[in-house]
C-alpha positions in Angstrom: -25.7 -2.0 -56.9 -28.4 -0.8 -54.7 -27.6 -2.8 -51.9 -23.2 -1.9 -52.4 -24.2 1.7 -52.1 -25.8 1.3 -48.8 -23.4 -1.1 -47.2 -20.7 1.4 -48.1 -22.5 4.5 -47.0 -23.1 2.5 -43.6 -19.2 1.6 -43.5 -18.2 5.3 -43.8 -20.8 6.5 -41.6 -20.2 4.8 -38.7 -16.5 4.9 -39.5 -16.6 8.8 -39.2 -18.8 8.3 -35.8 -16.0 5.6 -34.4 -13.4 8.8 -35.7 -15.3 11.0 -33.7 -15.1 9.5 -30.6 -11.3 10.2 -30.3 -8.9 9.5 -27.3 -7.5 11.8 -24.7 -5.2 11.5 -21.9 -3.8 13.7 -19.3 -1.6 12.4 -16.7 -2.5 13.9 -13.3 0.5 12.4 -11.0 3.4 10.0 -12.1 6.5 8.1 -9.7 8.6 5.4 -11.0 10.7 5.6 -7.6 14.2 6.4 -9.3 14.7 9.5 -8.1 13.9 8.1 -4.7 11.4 8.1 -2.1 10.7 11.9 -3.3 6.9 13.3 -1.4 6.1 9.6 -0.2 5.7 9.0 3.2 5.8 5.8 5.4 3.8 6.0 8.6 5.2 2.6 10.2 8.3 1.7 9.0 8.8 -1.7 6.6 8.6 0.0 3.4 11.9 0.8 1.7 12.8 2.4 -1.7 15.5 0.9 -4.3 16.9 -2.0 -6.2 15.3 -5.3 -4.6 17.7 -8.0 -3.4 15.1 -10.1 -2.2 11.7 -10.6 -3.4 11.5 -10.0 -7.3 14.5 -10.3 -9.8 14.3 -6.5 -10.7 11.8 -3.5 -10.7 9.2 -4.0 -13.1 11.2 -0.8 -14.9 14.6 1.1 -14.1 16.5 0.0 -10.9 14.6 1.9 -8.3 10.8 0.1 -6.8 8.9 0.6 -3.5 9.1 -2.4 -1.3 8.5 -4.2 1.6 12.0 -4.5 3.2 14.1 -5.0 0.1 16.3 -7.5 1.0 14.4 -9.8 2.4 11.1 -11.0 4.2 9.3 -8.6 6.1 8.4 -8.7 9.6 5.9 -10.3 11.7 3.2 -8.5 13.1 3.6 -5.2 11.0 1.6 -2.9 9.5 2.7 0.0 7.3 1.3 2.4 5.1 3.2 3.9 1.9 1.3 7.1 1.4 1.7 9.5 -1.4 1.9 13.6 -1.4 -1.6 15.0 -1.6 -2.7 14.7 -5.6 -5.4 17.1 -7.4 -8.0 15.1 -9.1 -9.1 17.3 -11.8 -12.8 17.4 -12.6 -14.4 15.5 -15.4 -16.6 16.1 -18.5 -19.1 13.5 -20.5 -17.1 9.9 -20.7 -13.5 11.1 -19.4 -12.7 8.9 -16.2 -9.8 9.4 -13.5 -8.2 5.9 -13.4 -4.9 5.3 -10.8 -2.4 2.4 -12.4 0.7 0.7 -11.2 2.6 -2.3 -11.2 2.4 -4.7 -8.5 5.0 -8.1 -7.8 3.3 -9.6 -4.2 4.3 -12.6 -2.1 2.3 -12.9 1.2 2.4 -15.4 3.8 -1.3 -17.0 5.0 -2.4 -15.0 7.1 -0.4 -11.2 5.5 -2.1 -9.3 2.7 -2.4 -5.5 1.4 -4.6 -2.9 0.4 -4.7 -0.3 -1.6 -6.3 2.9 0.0 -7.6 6.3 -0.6 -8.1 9.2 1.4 -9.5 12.9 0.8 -9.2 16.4 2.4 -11.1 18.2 4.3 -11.0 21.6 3.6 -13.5 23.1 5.9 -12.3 20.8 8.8 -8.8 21.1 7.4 -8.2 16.9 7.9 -7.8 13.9 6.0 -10.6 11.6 6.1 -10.8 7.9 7.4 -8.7 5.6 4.6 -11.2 4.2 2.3 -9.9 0.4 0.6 -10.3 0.4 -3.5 -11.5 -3.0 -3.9 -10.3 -6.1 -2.1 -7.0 -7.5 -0.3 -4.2 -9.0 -2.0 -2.8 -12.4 -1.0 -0.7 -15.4 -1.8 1.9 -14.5 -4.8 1.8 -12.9 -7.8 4.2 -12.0 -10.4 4.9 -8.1 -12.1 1.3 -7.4 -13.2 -0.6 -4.2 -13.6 -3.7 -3.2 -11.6 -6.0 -0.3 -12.4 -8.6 1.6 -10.3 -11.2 3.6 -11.4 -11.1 6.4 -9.0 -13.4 8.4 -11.1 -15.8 8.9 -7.9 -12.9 11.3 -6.2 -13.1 13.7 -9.2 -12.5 17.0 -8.1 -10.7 16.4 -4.8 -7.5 16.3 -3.3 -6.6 12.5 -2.5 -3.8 10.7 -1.1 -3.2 7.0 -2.0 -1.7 4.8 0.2 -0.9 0.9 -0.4 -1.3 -0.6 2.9 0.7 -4.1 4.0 -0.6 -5.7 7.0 0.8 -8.6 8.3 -0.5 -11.3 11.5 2.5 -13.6 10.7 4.4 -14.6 14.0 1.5 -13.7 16.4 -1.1 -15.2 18.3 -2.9 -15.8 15.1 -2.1 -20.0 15.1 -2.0 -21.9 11.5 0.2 -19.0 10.4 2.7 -19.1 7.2 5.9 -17.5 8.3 6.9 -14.3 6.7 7.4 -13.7 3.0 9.1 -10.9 1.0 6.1 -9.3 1.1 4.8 -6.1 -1.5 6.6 -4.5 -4.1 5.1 -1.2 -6.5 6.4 0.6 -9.6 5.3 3.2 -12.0 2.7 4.7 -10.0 0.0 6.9 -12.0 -3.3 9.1 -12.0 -4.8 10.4 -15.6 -7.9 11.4 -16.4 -8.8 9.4 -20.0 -11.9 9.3 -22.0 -12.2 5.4 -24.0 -8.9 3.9 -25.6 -10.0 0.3 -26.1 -8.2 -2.3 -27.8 -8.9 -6.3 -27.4 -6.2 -7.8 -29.5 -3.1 -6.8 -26.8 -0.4 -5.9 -29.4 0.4 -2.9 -28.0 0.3 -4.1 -24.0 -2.4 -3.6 -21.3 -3.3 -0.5 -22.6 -6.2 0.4 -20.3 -6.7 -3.4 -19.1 -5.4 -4.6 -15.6 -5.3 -7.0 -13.1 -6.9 -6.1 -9.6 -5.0 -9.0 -7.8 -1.8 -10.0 -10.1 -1.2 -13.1 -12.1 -2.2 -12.0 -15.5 0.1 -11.1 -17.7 0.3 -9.5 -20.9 3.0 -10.9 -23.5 4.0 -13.8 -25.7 3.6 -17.2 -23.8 6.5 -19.6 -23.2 4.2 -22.0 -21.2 0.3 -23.0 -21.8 -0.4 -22.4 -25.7 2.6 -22.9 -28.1 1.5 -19.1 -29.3 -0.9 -16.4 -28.7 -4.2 -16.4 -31.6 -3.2 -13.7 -33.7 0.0 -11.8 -33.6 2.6 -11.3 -30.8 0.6 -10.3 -27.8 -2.0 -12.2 -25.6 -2.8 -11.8 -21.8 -2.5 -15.0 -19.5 -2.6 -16.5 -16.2 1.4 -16.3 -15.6 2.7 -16.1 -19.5 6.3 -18.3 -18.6 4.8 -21.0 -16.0 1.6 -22.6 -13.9 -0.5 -20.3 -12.0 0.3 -19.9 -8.3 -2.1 -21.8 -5.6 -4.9 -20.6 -4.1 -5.2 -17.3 -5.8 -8.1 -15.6 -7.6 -7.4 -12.2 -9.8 -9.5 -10.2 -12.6 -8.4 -9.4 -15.7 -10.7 -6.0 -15.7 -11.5 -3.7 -19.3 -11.9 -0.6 -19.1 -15.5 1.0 -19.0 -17.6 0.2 -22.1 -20.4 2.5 -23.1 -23.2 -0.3 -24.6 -25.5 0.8 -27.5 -29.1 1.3 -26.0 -30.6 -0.2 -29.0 -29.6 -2.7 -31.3 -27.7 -1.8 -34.6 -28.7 -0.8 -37.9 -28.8 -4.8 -38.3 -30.1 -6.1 -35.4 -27.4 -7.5 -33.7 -27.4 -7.6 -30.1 -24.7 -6.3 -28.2 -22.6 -9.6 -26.9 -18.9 -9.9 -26.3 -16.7 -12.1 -28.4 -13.2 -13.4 -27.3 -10.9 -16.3 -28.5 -9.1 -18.5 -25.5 -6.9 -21.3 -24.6 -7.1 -23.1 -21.2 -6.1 -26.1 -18.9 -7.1 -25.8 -15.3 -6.4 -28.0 -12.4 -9.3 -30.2 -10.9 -10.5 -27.2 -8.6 -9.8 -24.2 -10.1 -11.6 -22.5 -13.4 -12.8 -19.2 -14.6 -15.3 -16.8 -15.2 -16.3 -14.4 -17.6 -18.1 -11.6 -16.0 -19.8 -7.9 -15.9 -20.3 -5.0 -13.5 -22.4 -1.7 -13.8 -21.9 1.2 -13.5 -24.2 3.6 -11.1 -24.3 7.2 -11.9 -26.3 8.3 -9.2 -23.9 6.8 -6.4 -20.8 7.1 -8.6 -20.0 3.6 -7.8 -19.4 -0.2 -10.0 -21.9 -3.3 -9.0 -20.8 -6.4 -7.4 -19.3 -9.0 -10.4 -22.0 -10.8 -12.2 -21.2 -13.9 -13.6 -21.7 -14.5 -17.5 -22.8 -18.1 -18.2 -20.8 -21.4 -17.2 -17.2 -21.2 -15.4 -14.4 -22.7 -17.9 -12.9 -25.6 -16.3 -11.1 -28.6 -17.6 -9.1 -28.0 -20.5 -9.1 -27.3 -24.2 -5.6 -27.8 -26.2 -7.1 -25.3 -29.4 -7.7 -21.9 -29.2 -11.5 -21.0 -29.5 -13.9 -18.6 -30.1 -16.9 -17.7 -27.2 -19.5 -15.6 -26.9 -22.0 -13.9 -24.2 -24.8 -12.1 -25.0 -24.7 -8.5 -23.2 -28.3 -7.7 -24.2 -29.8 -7.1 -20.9 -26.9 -4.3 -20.1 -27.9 -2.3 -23.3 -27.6 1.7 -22.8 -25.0 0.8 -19.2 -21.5 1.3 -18.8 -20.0 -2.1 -17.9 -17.2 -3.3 -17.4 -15.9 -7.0 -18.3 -13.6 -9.4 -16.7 -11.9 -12.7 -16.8 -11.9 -13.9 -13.4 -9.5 -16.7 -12.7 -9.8 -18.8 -9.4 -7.7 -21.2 -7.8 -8.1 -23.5 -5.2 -5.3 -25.7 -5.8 -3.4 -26.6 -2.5 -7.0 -26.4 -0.1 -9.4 -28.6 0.7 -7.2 -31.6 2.3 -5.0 -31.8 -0.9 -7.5 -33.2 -2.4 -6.8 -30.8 -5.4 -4.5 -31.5 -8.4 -1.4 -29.0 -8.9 -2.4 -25.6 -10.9 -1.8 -25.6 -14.5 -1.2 -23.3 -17.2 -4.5 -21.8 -16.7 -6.3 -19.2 -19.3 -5.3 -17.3 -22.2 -7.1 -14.4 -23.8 -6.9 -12.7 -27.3 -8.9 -10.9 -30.1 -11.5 -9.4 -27.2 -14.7 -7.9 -29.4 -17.5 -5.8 -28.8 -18.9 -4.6 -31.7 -17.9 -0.8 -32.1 -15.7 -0.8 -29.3 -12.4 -3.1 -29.2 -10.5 -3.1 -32.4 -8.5 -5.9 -34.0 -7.1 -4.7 -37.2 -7.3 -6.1 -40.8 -9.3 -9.0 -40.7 -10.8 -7.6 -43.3 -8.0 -7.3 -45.2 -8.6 -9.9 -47.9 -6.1 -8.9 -50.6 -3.6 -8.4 -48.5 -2.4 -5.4 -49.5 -1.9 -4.2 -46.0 -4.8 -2.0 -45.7 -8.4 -2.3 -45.5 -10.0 -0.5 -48.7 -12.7 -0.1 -51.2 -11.3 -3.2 -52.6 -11.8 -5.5 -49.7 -15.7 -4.0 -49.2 -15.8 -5.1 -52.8 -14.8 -8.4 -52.2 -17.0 -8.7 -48.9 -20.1 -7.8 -51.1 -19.7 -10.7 -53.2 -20.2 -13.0 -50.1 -23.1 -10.8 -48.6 -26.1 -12.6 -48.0 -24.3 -15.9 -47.9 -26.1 -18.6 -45.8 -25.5 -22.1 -44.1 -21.7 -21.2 -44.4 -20.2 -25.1 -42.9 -16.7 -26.6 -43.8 -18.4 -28.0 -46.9 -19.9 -24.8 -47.7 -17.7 -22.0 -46.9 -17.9 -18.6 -47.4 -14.7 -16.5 -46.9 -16.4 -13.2 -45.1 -18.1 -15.5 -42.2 -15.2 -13.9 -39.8 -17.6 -14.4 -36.7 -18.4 -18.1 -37.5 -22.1 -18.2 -37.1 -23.2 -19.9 -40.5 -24.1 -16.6 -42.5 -22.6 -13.6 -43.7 -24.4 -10.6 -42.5 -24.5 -7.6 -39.9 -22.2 -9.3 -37.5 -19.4 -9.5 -39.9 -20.0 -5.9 -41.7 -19.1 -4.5 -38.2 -15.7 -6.3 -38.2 -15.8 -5.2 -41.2 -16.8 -1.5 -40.3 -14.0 -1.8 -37.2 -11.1 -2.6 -39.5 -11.7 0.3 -42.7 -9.7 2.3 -42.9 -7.0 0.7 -41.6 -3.4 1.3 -43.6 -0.6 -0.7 -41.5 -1.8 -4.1 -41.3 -0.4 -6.9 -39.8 -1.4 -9.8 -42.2 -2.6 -12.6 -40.1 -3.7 -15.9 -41.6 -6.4 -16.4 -43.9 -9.3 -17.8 -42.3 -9.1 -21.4 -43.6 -12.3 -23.2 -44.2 
């Protein structure tokens, strides 16, 4: 009885610290492009704003996108900048981060990319700085995806964004691709946001994205016949094979890691179910950056054990242990790399490349109503009840199974008591399948 007590007292606990820790969101800037080109600006030409005849089927939303030359490719030798109206970046308190979002569709020649740029007034020299890149160049193709910066670092000042196209194709640059249909953006946006994490993609990208296209977040008509659990699962191109010679992050948001270990002695590690099937050179990465307060700024990617490569035909659980970034804010990614198309041809053709579900770190991304053992489409006293008869449980096998082993390591403990802890409370469950032994 002892030992129900304290497992519940821990489960409400640190459900009314999860409570505490509630989201916010205020959107600083917004353009979707219907209304026109509006307080944009185009230094160089190229860009255009409406309803694409060339390029992608349709907007990512409405009928109105930015592009480069909308009906057809753009050209050679060009470079252009589409620059927005000067934006206030409000300042920011404790965890609350300034993020800018859109939606991308790209298809650039060899030797063409973009950038996405940043610049900041001045006000005692009344000028705009130098333009600053956010992260690297985009290239090859890429279809409607969603990329997020963090442009938390700018806090405070008044910015301009620009996405940049730049393009070598036609000149004295030899081994040239000829021109493509270039850049196309959608549903631009600045908020400032404190944590809103979710792992289980249900409800979209929420504050996921993609820093150079390809992944997508949806239900799959190519690769796995379904996503793990429920509707929604993120993948390398959801309705066909990955694009040659392209590499692209699927990037969280930040994560705030536990400086010590919890109240059982778990280690912080992340937890993530995915199907794959990659062509002979190309595979993926799980990976983590940093973040430094002092210069405001996210390390270079750090690789989390082995690349995936090859293929596996089941969905299935991984882990990596995120011990040595305890008390950091990190963020995690799924890097995808393809090579497919280079060296000679000696490479097979891409695949259907990587699918991700059910992301977990405990305390942090939620999946609801695992836990929700009687089905009764919320997670109660009565499941804890039911979890307390399998507490304790060891050497949990396929001959010896024990029903509340939801992280699969052989025992019933901690580990699962956090699912557990993540999912109580919950009261509009989804009933996904009961774990089978």
């Amino acid at each position: 009885m002892m030992r129900a007590n304290l497992i519940l007292e821990l489960v409400f606990s640190s459900f009314l610290i999860a409570f505490s820790q509630a989201t916010l969101s205020i959107q600083i800037f917004s353009e979707d492009f219907e209304s026109g080109l509006g307080g944009w600006n185009i230094d160089q030409g190229v860009w255009e704003v409406g309803t694409p005849s060339a390029g992608p089927a349709a907007c990512n939303e409405g009928t109105a996108c930015a592009g480069t030359v909308l009906g057809g490719d753009y050209p050679g030798d060009t470079d252009s900048r589409l620059i927005s109206p000067p934006i206030q970046l409000p300042a920011v308190n404790d965890n609350e981060r300034v993020f800018l979002s859109f939606w991308q569709w790209f298809s650039y020649a060899s030797c063409d990319q973009g950038f996405v740029q940043v610049s900041t007034w001045d006000s005692n020299t009344n000028t705009w700085s130098d333009w600053t890149n956010l992260n690297g160049p985009l290239a090859n193709t890429s279809p409607w995806s969603k990329r997020m910066d963090d442009i938390t670092s700018f806090a405070g000042q008044i910015v301009r964004i620009a996405f940049y196209h730049t393009a070598r194709t036609g000149g004295s640059f030899h081994g040239c691709d000829p021109s493509s249909t270039g850049w196309y953006i959608d549903d631009v946006s600045m908020d400032k946001e404190a944590p809103n994490f979710t792992g289980d993609f249900e409800l979209g990208w929420k504050q996921w994205s993609a820093d150079r296209g390809v992944w997508q977040v949806g239900t799959p008509t190519a690769g796995p016949d379904a996503c793990h659990n429920g509707n929604g699962c993120v993948g390398t191109v959801l309705d066909g094979d990955y694009p040659g010679d392209t590499d692209s992050r699927l990037i969280s948001p930040p994560i705030q890691l536990q400086s010590n270990v919890d109240i059982f002695r778990q280690e912080p590690s992340l937890r993530f179910w995915h199907w794959f099937s990659y062509a002979s050179c190309d595979q993926g990465f799980v990976q983590v950056s940093t973040w430094d307060a002092q210069t405001e700024t996210w390390s270079d990617w750090t690789n989390l054990g082995s690349p995936i490569a090859g293929s596996s035909p089941l969905w299935t659980s991984q882990r990596r242990d995120l011990s040595s970034f305890a008390g950091q804010i990190v963020r995690v990614a799924f890097y995808h790399t393809a090579q497919t198309g280079g060296f000679g041809g000696h490479c097979n053709p891409s695949s259907t490349g990587w699918y991700i579900d059910d992301v977990r770190l405990p305390g942090v991304f939620l999946q609801p109503c695992e836990f929700d053992f009687d089905n009764d489409g919320d997670v109660d006293g009565s499941d804890l009840n039911r979890f307390n008869l399998h507490f304790g449980a060891t050497n949990c096998s396929t001959d010896n199974f024990c029903y509340a082993d939801y992280d699969r390591d052989g025992d019933v403990d901690g580990s699962d008591l956090i699912i557990l802890n993540e999912d109580f409370g919950e009261n509009a469950c989804y009933a996904p399948a009961a774990p089978q032994p």
